[in-house]
N, C-alpha and C positions, 0 to 999 in steps of 0.2 A: 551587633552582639546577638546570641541566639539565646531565646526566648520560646514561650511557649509549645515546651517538648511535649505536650500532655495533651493537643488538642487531638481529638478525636478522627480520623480519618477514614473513608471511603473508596475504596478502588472498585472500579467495576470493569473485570477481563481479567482475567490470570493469562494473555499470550503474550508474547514480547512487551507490549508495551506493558501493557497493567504490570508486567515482571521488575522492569525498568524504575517504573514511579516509585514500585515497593520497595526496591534496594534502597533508589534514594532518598526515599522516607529513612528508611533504618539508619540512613549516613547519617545522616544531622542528627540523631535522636529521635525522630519518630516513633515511637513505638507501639501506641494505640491505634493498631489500622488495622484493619479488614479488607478483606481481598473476595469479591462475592465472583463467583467463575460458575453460570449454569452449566458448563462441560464435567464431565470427569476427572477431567486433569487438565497439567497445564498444558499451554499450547497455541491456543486459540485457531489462527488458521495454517499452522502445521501440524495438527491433529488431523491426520489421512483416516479417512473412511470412507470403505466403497460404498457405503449410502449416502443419501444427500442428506448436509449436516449445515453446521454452522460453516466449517471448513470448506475451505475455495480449492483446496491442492489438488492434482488426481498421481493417479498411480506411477507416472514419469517424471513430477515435477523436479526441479532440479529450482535455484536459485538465479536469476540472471544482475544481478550486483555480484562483482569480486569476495570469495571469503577473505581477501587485505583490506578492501573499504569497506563490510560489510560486518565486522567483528566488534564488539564493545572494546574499548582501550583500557579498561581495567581487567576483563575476561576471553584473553587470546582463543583460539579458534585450534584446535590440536592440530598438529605438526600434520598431522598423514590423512587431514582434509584434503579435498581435492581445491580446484580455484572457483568451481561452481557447485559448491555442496548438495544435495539431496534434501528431499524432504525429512525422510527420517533420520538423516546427519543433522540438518536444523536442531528439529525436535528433542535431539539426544542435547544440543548445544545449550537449550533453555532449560531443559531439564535440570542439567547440571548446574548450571546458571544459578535457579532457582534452590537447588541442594548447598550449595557452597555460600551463597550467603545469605542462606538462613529465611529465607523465604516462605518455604513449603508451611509451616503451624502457622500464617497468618493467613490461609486461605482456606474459604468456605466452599467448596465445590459442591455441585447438583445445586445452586443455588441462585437465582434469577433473578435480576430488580425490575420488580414491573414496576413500577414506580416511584421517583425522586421526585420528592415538591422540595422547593424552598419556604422558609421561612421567615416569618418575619425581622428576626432576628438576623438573618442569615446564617444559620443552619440548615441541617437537610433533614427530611423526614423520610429514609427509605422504605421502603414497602417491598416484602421477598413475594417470591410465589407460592407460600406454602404461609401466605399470612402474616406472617411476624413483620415488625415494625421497629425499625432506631431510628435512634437524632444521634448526628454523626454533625461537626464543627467543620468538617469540608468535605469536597465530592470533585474524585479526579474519576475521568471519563474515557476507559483506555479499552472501551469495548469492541474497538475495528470499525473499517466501513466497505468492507471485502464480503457481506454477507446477503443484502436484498437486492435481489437482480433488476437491473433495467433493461427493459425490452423492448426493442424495435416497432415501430409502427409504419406499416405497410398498405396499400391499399388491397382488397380483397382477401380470399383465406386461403391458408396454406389446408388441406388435406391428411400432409403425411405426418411425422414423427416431428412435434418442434419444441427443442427445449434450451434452457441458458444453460452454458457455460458453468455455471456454478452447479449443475447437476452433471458435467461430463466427470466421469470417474477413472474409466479406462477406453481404449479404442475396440476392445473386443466387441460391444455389442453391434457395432456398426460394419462387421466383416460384410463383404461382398455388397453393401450397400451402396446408394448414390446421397452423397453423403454433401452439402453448403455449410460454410463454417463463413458467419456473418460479424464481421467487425477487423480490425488493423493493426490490435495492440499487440501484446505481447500474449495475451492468453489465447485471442484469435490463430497468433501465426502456429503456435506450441501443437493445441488441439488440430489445427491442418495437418499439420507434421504427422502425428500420432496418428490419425485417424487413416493417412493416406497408405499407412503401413498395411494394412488390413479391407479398405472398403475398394469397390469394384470401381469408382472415380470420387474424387474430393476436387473441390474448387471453393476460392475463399474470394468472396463479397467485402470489396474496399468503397466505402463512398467518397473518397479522395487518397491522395499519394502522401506516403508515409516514406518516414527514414528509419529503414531495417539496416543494422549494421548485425556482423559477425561477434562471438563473443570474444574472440582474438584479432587483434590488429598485429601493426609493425613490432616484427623481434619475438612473436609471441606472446607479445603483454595482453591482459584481459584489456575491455575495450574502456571502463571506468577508470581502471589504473592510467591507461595511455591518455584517455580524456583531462586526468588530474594535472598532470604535466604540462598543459596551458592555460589551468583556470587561475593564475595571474596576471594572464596577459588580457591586456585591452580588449574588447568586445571587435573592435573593428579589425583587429587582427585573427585575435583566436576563432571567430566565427570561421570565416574563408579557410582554415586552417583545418580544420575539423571536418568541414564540407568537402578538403580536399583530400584530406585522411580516407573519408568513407569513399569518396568516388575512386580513390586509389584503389583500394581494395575491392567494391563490387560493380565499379559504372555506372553506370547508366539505369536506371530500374524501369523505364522502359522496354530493355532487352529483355526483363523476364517475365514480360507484361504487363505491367505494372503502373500505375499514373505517377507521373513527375510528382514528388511534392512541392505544393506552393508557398507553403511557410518556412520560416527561418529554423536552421536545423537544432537553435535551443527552442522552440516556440512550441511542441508538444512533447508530450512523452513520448521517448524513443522505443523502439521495440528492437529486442537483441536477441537475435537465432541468427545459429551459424546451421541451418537446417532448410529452412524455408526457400530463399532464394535456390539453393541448390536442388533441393524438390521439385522447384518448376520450370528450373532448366533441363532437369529430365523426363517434366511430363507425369511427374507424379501427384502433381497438383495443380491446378486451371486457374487461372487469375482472372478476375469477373470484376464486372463495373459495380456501382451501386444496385440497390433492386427497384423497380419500377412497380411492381405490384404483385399478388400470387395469383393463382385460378386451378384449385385443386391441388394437385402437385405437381403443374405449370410455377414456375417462375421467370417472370419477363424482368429480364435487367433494363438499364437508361439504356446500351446499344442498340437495343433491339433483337439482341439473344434472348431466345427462349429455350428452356433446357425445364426436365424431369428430374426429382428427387425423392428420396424415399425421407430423408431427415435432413434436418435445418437445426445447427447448435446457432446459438445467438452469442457470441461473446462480445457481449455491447457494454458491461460496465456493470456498475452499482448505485445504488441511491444512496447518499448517505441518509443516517435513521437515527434517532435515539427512542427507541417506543418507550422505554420509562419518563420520557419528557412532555407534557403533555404539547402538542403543536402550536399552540398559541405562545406557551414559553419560550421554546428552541424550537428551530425549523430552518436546517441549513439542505434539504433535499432541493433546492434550486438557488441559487443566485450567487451572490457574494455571501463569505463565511466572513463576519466585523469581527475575528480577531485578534488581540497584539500577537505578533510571533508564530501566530496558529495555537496560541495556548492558553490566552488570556481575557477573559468575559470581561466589556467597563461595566456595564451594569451589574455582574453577576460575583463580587470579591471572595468570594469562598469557591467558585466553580472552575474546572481546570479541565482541561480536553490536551490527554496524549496521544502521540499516534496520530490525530487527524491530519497528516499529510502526503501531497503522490508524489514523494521527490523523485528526479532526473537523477536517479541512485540509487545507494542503500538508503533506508529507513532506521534501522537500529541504534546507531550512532545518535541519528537526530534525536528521537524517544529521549534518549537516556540525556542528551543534555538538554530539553524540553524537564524531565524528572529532577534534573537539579536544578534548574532554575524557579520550577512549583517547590521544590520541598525548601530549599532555601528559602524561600517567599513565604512560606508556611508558618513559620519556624524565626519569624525578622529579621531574616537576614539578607534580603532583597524587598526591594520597593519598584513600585512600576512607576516610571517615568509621570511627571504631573500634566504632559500631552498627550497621555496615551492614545486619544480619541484622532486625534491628529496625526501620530503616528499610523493607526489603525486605517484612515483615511489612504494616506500614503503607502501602503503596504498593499491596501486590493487595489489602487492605480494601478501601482507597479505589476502588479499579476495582472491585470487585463491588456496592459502595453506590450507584456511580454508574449504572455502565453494566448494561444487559440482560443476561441469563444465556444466551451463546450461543456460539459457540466464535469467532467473530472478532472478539467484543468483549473476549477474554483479553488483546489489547496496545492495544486503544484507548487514546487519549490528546485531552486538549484540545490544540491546536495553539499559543496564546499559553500558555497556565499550563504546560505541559510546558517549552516553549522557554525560559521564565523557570526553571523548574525548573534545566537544563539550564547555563542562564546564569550564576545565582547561583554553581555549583560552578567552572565554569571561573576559574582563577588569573590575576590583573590582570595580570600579568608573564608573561602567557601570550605567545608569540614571534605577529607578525604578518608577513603577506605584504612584501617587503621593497620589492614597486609594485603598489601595490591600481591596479584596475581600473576605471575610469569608465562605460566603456560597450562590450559585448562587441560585438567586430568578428567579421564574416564574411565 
């Protein structure tokens, strides 16, 4: 039975996720919430800016999740989307998002929490940047972890041009340049791409073998979509199946220079360009072993290649951070993250973290059913299990059996088994939108 529509609520990020918690506050009756967004507007890291900002996008981003497995199920994705939307298609998508259900008055923008204490009570005592101060009955956490860069350590000093990934905007400044693009994911291979367009040579720095798949498989289908169609089946089938899906379509990744990977093809995050391997089958791009150490703007790889560059992008990742939390509080930037679900503090019953995860997928879907099962929970109409801790226990096993031992596969998740996860908990008598939406207009 739902209960306590009146307590006081906290969101911190107006981007997807923060979007997400606030809708499903409003579902149940929520309605005394705050929305604190230090940006301008909404968005969080689909807010393009050619200065270095809070936002991770640059100027080609595009989305690499399907717009079919990537769309909210109450808030379609407009018909004359393409199947890898744009940045600023995003952007327009939450926009609207946030317009239609009624979102946009419960957000404070230009407005920063440098600080959330808890209380003794279990309340929160916010703290903005501009001084002011509430006590707020809960505190959801949907502030991203796509924002403080982690950066490589090397022996000796680099000389030229060296900067993260999260500072790449566009490939124009790097024209005619000799250009190292450092790291294997998916922002590493994008910026290779981009960059090769324009500089005089680009070569991209792998310190092991990765699974780059295409964004189209068999028939056409996006590569998530064709992926979905055996996430029923048994692991000891669907693995080999999937391994044999990618080798059908690219080989060998040896052929493009590339190192074998050694792990299981669910066991890190996947990187999806249909751009990259083709680049370096044509020599537009150099495939380089790990780095060995710098000497000016000397770089010695582990083969024993040495090669000159004028710039070095580092696209090695993110720390995750909460700076309004003080460190001794929260402090998930190294090890395991002790949450139920990825959303749930045992010690902390008023605190809620959306968003904190790097699924093998979309992310938006998860948020938002992460957002109903906090506001429900809110609101008494969910209870967390009386083994949580146990559970909890059994949840980071399970993410260290599965996934690589690497600091951004501490909140990995599969995209269908999480979202089931995720499902199964939410209550059938859970309140719904009271006029679901067909098809989002713009």
């Amino acid at each position: 039975m739902i209960r306590n529509t009146s307590a006081r609520v906290c969101i911190i990020g107006a981007g997807p996720s923060g979007l997400t918690a606030a809708k499903n506050c409003l579902q149940v009756g929520l309605t005394n919430i705050v929305i604190y967004e230090k940006g301008d507007q909404i968005g969080g890291n689909w807010v393009y800016s050619p200065e270095v900002s809070h936002s991770s996008v640059f100027e080609t981003t595009h989305i690499i999740s399907s717009k079919r497995l990537s769309q909210l199920a109450d808030f379609p994705m407009p018909d004359d989307y393409p199947d890898y939307p744009s940045h600023r298609q995003i952007l327009r998508y939450f926009q609207d998002y946030a317009e239609h259900f009624g979102i946009i008055p419960y957000i404070r923008f230009n407005c920063e929490v440098v600080k959330a204490e808890k209380q003794p009570d279990e309340t929160w005592r916010i703290t903005l940047d501009d001084g002011t101060v509430e006590q707020v009955d809960y505190l959801i956490v949907a502030s991203g972890h796509h924002w403080l860069p982690r950066l490589p350590d090397y022996p000796g000093t680099f000389t030229g041009q060296f900067l993260h990934s999260h500072a790449f905007k566009t490939a124009e400044p790097f024209r005619n340049q000799r250009v190292l693009v450092i790291g294997g994911g998916n922002s590493a291979c994008d910026i290779a791409v981009e960059t090769s367009r324009v500089s005089a040579f680009t070569a991209i720095s792998m310190r092991r073998g990765y699974y780059i798949v295409p964004k189209f498989l068999f028939w056409g289908l996006p590569t998530d979509v064709m992926a979905a169609k055996t996430v029923r089946l048994p692991d000891w089938l669907r693995l080999p199946l999937l391994r044999l899906s990618v080798w059908l379509t690219v080989g060998n990744y040896e052929q493009y220079g590339l190192e074998k990977p050694k792990h299981g093809i669910l066991s890190a995050h996947a990187v999806t360009n249909s751009e990259l391997l083709y680049f370096l089958r044509h020599g537009k791009i150099q495939a380089r072993r790990d780095i060995a150490r710098y000497d000016g703007r000397k770089v010695y790889f582990v083969d024993g290649r040495c090669e000159e560059y004028d710039t070095i992008i580092a696209a090695t990742g993110f720390i995750i951070a909460f700076p309004f939390f003080d460190p001794a509080f929260i402090n998930f930037s190294a090890g395991d993250v002790p949450l139920y679900l990825r959303v749930f503090h045992p010690d902390h019953p008023s605190l809620f973290f959306v968003g904190l995860v790097q699924p093998l997928g979309a992310i938006w879907p998860l948020t938002d059913a992460q957002s109903k099962l906090v506001a429900n929970h809110i609101v008494g109409n969910y209870n967390l299990p009386p083994d949580v801790r146990d559970r909890i226990a059994n949840e980071v096993a399970a993410i260290r059996r599965q996934f690589i031992n690497t600091p951004r596969h501490t909140i990995e998740v599969e995209f269908h088994k999480y979202l089931w996860a995720l499902e199964r908990e939410i209550p059938q008598h859970a309140p719904a939108w009271p006029h679901p939406v067909t098809r989002a207009v713009r």
